[in-house]
C-alpha positions as CSV (number, residue, x, y, z in Angstrom):
1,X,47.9,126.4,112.3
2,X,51.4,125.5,110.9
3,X,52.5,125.6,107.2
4,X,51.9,122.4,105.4
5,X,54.8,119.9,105.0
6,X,55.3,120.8,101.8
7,X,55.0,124.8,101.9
8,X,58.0,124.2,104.6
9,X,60.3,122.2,102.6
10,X,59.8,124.7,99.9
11,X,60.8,127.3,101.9
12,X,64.2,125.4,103.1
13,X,65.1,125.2,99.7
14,X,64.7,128.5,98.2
15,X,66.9,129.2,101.5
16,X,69.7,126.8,100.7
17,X,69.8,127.7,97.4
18,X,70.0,131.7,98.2
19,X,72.8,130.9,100.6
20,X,74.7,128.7,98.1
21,X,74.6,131.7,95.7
22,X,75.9,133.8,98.4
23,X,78.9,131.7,99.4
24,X,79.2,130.6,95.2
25,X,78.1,133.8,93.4
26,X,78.3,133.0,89.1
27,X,81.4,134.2,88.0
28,X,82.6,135.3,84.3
29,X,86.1,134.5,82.7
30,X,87.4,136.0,80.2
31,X,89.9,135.0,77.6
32,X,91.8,137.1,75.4
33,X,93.4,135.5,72.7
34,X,95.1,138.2,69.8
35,X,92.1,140.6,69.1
36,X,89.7,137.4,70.2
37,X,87.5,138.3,73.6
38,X,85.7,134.6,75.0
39,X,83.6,134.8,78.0
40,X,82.9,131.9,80.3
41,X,79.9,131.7,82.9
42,X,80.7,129.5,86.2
43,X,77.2,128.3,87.7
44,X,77.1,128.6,91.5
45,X,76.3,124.8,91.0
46,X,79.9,124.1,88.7
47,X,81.7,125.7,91.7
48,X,79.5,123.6,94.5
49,X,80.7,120.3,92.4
50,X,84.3,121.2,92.0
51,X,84.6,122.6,95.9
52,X,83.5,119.0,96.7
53,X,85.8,117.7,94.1
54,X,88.5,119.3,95.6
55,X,88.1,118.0,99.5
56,X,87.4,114.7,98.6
57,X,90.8,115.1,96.5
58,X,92.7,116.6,99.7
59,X,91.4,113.9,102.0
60,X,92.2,110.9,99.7
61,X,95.7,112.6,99.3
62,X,96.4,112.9,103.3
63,X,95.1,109.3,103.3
64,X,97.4,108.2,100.8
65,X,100.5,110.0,102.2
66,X,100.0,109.2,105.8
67,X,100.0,105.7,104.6
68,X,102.8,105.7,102.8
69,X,104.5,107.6,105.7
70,X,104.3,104.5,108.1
71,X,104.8,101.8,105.4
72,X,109.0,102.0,106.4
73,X,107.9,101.4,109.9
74,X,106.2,97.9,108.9
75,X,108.5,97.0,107.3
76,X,111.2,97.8,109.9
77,X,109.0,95.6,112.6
78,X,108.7,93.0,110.3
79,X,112.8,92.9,110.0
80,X,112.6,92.9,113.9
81,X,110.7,90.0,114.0
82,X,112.9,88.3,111.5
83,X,116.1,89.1,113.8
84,X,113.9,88.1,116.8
85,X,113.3,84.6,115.3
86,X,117.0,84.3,114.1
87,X,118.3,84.7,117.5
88,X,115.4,82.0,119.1
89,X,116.5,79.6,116.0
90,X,119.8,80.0,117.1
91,X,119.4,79.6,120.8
92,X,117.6,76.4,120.6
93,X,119.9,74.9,118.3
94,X,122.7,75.4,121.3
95,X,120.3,73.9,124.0
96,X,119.5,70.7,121.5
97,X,123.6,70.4,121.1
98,X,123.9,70.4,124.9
99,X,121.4,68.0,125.3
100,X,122.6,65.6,122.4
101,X,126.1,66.2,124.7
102,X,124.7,65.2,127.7
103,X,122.8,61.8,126.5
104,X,126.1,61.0,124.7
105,X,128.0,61.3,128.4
106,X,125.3,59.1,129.8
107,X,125.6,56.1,126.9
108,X,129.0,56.1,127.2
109,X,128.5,55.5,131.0
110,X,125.9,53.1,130.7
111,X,128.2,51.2,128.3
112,X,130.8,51.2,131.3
113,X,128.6,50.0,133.5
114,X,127.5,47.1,131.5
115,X,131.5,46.1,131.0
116,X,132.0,46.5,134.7
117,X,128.7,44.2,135.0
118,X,130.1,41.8,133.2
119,X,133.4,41.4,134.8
120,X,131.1,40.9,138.1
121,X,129.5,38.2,137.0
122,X,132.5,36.2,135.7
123,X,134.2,36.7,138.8
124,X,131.3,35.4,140.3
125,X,130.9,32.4,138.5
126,X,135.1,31.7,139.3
127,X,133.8,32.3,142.9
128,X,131.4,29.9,142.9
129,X,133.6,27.1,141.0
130,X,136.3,27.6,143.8
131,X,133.4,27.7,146.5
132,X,132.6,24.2,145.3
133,X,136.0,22.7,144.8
134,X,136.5,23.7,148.3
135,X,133.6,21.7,149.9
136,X,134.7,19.1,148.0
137,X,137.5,19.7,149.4
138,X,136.2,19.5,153.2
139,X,134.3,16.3,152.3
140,X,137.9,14.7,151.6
141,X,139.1,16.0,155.0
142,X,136.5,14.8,156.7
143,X,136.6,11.2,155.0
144,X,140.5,11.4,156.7
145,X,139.1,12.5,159.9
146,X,137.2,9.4,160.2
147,X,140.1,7.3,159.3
148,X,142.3,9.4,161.5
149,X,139.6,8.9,164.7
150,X,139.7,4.8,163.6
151,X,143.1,5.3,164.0
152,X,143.5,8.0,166.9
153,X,145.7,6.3,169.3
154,X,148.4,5.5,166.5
155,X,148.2,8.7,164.7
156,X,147.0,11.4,166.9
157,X,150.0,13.9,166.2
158,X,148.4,13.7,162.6
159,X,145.5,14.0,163.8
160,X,145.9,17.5,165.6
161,X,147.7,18.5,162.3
162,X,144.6,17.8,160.5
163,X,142.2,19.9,162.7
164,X,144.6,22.5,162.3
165,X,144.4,22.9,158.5
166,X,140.8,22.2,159.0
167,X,140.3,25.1,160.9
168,X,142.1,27.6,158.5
169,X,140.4,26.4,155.5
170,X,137.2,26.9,157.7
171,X,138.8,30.5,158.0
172,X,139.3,30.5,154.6
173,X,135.6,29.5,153.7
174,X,133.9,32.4,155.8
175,X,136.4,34.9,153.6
176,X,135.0,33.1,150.8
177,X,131.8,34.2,151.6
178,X,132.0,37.6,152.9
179,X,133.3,38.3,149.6
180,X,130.6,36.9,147.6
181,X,127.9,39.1,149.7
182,X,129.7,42.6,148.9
183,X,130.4,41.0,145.0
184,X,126.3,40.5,145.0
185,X,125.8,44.3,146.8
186,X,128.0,46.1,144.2
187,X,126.0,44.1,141.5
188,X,122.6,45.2,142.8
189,X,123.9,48.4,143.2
190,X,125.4,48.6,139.6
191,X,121.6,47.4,138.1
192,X,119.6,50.4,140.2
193,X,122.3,52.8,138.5
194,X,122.0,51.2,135.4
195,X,117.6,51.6,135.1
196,X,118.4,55.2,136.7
197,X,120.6,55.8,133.5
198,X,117.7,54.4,131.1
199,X,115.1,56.8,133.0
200,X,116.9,59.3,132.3
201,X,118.2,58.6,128.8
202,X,114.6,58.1,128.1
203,X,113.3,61.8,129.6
204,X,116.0,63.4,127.6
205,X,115.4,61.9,124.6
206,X,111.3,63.0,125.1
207,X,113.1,66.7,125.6
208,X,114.8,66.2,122.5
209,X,111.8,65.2,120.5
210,X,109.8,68.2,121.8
211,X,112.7,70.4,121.0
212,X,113.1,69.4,117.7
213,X,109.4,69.8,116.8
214,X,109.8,73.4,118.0
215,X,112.8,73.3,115.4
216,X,110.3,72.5,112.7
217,X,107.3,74.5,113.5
218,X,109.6,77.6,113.8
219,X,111.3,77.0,110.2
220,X,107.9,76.9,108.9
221,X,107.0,79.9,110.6
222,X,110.4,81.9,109.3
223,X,109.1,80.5,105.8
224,X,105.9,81.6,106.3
225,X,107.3,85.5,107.4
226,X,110.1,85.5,104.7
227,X,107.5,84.5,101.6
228,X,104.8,87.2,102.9
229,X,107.9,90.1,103.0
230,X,109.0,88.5,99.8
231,X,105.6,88.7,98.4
232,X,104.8,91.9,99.2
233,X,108.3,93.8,98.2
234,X,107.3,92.4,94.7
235,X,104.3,93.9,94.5
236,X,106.1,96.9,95.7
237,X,108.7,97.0,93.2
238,X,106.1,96.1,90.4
239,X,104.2,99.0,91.5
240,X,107.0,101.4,91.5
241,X,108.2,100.5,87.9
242,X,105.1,100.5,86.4
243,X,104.9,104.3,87.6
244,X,108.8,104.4,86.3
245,X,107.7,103.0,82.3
246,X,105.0,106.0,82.5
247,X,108.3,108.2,82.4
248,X,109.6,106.5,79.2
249,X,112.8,106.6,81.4
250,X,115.4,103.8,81.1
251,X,115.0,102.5,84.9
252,X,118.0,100.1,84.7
253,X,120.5,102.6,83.6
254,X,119.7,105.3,86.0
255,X,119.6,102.5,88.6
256,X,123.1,101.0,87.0
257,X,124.5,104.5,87.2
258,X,123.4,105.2,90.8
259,X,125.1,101.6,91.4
260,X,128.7,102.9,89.7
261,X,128.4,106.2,92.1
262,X,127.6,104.8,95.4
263,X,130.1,101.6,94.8
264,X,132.7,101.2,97.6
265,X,135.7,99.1,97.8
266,X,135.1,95.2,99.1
267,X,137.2,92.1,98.3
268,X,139.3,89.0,100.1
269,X,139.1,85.7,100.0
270,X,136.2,83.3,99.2
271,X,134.9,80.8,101.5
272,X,131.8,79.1,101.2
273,X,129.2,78.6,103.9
274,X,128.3,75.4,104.5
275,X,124.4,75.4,106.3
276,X,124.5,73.1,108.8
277,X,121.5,70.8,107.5
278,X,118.7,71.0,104.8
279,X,115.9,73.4,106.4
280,X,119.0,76.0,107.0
281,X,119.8,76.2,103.5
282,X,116.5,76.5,102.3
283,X,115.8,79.9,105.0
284,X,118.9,81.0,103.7
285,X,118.1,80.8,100.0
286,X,114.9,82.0,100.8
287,X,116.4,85.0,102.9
288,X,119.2,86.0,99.8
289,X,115.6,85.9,97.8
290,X,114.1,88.3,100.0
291,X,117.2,90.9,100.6
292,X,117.7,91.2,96.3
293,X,114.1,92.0,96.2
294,X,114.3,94.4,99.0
295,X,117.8,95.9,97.7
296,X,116.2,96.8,94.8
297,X,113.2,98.3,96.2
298,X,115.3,100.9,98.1
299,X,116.7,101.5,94.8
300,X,113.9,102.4,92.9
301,X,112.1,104.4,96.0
302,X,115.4,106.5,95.7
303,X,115.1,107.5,92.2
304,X,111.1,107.8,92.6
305,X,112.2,110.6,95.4
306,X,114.4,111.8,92.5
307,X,112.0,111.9,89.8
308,X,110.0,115.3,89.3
309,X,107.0,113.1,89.2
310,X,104.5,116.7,90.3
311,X,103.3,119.7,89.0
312,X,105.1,123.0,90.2
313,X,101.7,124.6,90.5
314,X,98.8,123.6,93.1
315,X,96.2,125.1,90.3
316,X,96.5,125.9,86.7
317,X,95.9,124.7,83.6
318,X,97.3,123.4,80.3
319,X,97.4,125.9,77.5
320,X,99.8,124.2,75.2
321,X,101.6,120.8,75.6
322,X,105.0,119.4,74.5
323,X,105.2,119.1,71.0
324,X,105.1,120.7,67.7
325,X,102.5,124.0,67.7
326,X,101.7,127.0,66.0
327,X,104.0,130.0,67.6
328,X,101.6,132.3,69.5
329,X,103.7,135.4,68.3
330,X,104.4,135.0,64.8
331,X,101.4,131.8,64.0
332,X,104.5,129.5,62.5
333,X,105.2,125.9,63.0
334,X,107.7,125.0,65.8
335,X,108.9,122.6,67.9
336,X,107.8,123.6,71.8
337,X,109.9,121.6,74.5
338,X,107.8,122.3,78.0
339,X,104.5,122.8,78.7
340,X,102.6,126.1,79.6
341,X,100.4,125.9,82.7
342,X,98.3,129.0,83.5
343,X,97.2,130.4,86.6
344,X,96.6,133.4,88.7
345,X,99.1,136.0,88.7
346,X,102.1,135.6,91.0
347,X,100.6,132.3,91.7
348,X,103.4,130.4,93.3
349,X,105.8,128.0,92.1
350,X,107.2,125.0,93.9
351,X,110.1,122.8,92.7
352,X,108.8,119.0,91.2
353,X,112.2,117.3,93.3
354,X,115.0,117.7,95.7
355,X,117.5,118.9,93.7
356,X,120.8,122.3,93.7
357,X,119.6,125.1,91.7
358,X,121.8,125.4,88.5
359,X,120.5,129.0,87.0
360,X,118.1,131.3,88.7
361,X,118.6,134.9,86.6
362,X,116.6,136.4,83.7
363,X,117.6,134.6,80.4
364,X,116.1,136.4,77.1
365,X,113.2,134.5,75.8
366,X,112.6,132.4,78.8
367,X,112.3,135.9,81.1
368,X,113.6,134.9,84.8
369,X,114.4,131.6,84.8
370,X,115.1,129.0,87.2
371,X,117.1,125.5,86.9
372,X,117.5,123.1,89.0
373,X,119.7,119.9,88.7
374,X,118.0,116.6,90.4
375,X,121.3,113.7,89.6
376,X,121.1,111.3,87.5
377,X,121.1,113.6,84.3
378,X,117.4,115.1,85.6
379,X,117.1,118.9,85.0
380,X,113.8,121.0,85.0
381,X,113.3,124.6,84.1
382,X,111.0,127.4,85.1
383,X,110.5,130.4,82.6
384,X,108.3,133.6,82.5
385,X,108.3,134.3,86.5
386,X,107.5,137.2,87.6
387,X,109.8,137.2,90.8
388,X,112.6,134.5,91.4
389,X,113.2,133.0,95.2
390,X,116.0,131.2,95.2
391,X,120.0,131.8,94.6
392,X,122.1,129.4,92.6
393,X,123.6,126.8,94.1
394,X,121.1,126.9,96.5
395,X,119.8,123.2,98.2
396,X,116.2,122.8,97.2
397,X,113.8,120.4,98.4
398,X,110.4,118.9,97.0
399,X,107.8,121.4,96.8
400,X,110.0,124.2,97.7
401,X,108.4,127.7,96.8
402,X,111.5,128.8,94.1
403,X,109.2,131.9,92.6
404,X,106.2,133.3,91.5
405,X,104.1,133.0,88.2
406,X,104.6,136.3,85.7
407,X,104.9,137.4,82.3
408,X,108.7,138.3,81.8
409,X,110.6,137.2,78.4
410,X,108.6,136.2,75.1
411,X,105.1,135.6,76.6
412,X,101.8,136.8,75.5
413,X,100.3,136.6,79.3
414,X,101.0,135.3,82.7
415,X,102.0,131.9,82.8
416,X,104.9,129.1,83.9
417,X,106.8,127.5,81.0
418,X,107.6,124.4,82.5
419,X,110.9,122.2,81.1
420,X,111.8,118.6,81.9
421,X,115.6,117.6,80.2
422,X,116.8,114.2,80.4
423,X,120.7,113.7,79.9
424,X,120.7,117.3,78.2
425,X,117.8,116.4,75.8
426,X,113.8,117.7,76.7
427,X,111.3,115.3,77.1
428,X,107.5,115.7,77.5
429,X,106.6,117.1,81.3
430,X,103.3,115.6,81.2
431,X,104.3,112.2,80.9
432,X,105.9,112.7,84.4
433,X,103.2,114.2,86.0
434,X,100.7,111.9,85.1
435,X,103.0,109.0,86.2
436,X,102.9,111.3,89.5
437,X,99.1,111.5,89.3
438,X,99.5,107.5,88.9
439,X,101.2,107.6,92.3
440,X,98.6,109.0,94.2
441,X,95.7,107.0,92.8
442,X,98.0,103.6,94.1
């Protein structure tokens, strides 16, 4: 027979918990401090919850940095669709001026037409007064003829005169008439031309209509894309200067002094732009809105990549902050300006920002030293190294390896004196790193 259920899962857990000893065995530290020995014992369990601790941290921070990695390239589609939609806007305004064009061509033709209409019918109506003047006319000859046939024998050479000018004025008549029927042709012919016209004038117009309600649902979608991108590089650049104030930096005078440097030389003459109607100047209002806010988001994601905003060490820790402390050496008062982190021996060191290296020799106290300049009055220093791995002058960028962690100059054990200057004037490293740490949790 098999074990019982609950001899088994006994079993599996003596077993996982000899193979986490195993792979986490307890460890000892020990600290030395003057003639002071303190020992420290690591459970296997401690080191379980920190090696978790630390792959949840790597994950969130590949998360986080992938993100922020692609976030340019939304925003670069989005100012794609932007152009895209300017160019459309544009277009259709062209095709709604060539139409406006076209039904101003055909009023002014119809308007012709309806002279020339009129002139047809007055000459019509002189047609007809002459057409009956004319009969009345005939009736008189004919009266004469009657006399003239009472009277043939005596007057027959009048007689024949009289058939004579009846027959051109009979002539005369048909001509009269011939007329009339093309007059009545061109007039029937000027009416089909004329409903054609209103047809037409009333398709265009129905164009018209349906183009300018395209107009208006594509300025409410341009509003629509331009107050998103607006919203969103506010929250941006609130983001970014709420990391900034964690500095205790002055963001507008490192951003007004970046402005004096990159300043080039514009001028000429100013004319105004006049929009050409109401929803124009709104887009464009709208659209100076969006480029300030986005202007000065470049701004401050310049001096963020600026800023040494990380530690210089992957793991250590803090055995004495910025500030006023006891001297290790000779237990007085004094003022300390950096902040020791400690770590393994020869533990590497990487560089908090881009940045030229200023120093990078041994310099009393400080032991081999490294400085590196960042702009914009930033300086950061590296004392105590055991071995230095950079020249001066030298281009750095972030998180390049400059050295490794000793115990060289006035040190009582193997750590990184770590230095932040502002303007020529320390201030306190942690501040910065938190506001780093700050980053990463956004």
């Amino acid at each position: 027979m098999g074990q019982p259920e609950g001899s088994r899962l006994a079993d599996y857990g003596r077993s996982a918990a000899a193979s986490m000893r195993r792979v986490f065995p307890r460890r000892e530290i020990m600290l030395r401090t003057d003639a002071r020995v303190r020992f420290f014992r690591i459970s296997s369990g401690f080191q379980l919850s920190a090696a978790a601790a630390l792959a949840v941290f790597g994950g969130w921070a590949a998360f986080a940095s992938v993100s922020y990695v692609f976030h340019d390239d939304v925003i670069a589609a989005k100012n794609n669709e932007i152009l895209n939609v300017r160019l459309s806007y544009r277009s259709l305004l062209n095709e709604v001026s060539g139409y406006q064009n076209k039904v101003s061509a055909l009023t002014r033709e119809l308007d012709k037409n309806h002279g020339q209409m009129l002139n047809l019918v007055e000459t019509n109506e002189t047609l007809q007064k002459n057409l009956k003047s004319a009969e009345t006319r005939r009736e008189d000859r004919e009266s004469k003829h009657r006399q003239v046939v009472a009277m043939r024998e005596a007057l027959k050479s009048r007689l024949d005169e009289i058939e004579r000018e009846m027959r051109s004025l009979n002539t005369h008549n048909f001509q009269l008439m011939g007329n009339l029927n093309v007059v009545a042709t061109d007039l029937e012919q000027a009416i089909s031309d004329r409903d054609e016209a209103q047809a037409e004038g009333k398709r265009l117009q129905g164009i018209v209509d349906d183009l300018e309600g395209k107009l208006a649902d594509l300025h409410e979608s341009e509003k629509d894309i331009v107050a998103r991108l607006t919203k969103t590089t506010a929250e941006n650049i609130e983001s970014i200067e709420n990391v900034l104030a964690r500095t205790g930096l002055n963001v507008e005078k490192l951003l007004a002094r970046a402005d004096i440097e990159e300043q080039k030389g514009q001028g000429g003459p100013v004319i105004p732009a006049t929009p050409d109607n109401e929803p124009a100047l709104r887009l464009k209002a709208d659209l100076e809105t969006l480029d300030s806010k986005l202007a000065r988001w470049d701004d401050l994601q310049e001096l963020m990549y600026q800023l040494p905003l990380q530690p210089p060490l992957d793991f250590y820790s803090v055995s004495s902050h910025y500030g006023k402390r006891r001297d290790p050496i000779n237990r007085r008062w004094a003022m300390h300006y950096g902040t020791d982190m400690t770590s393994r021996r020869r533990a590497p060191i990487y560089a908090t920002a881009a940045g030229t290296v200023k120093f990078a020799a041994y310099k009393g106290r400080y032991g081999r030293l490294v400085v590196i300049d960042h702009g914009q009055g930033l300086e950061t220093r590296y004392g105590h190294l055991h071995k230095i791995l950079v020249k001066k002058g030298q281009k750095v960028e972030y998180r390049h390896k400059i050295g490794l962690l000793g115990n060289t100059g006035r040190s009582t054990g193997p750590h990184l004196h770590y230095e932040l200057h502002v303007n020529g004037r320390p201030r306190n490293p942690w501040k910065f790193i938190k506001a780093g740490r700050y980053v990463l949790q956004r």
